[in-house]
N, C-alpha and C positions, 0 to 999 in steps of 0.2 A: 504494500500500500504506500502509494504517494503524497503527502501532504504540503499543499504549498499553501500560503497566502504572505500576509503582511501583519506586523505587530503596528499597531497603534496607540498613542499615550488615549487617556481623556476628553485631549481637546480634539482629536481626531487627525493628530499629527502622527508622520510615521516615523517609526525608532527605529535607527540603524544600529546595526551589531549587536542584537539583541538573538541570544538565542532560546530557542525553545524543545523543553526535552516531557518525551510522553512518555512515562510508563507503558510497560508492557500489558496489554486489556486482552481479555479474549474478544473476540468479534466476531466470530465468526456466527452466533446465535443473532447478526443484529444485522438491520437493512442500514445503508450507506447513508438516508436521510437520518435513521437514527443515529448512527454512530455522527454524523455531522452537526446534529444536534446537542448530544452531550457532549460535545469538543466545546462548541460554540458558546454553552453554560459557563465551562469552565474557565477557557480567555474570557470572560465577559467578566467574570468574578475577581478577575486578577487584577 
């Protein structure tokens, strides 16, 4: 699986050299909107 986008601050600025590290998830029980979903929670959270 490939994941790309962009980190963004707050004000909706982007932040360079920012990395970003996932845990290993099972996925395999989950459709792609879902698992997009809970990515999406969790950068939103940060």
């Amino acid at each position: 699986m490939e994941i790309e986008g962009e980190v963004k601050d707050i004000f909706d600025n982007p932040r360079k050299n920012v990395i970003v590290s996932l845990k290993k998830i099972a996925l395999r029980n989950y459709r792609e909107e879902e698992i997009l979903s809970k990515m999406s929670k969790v950068f939103n959270s940060l």
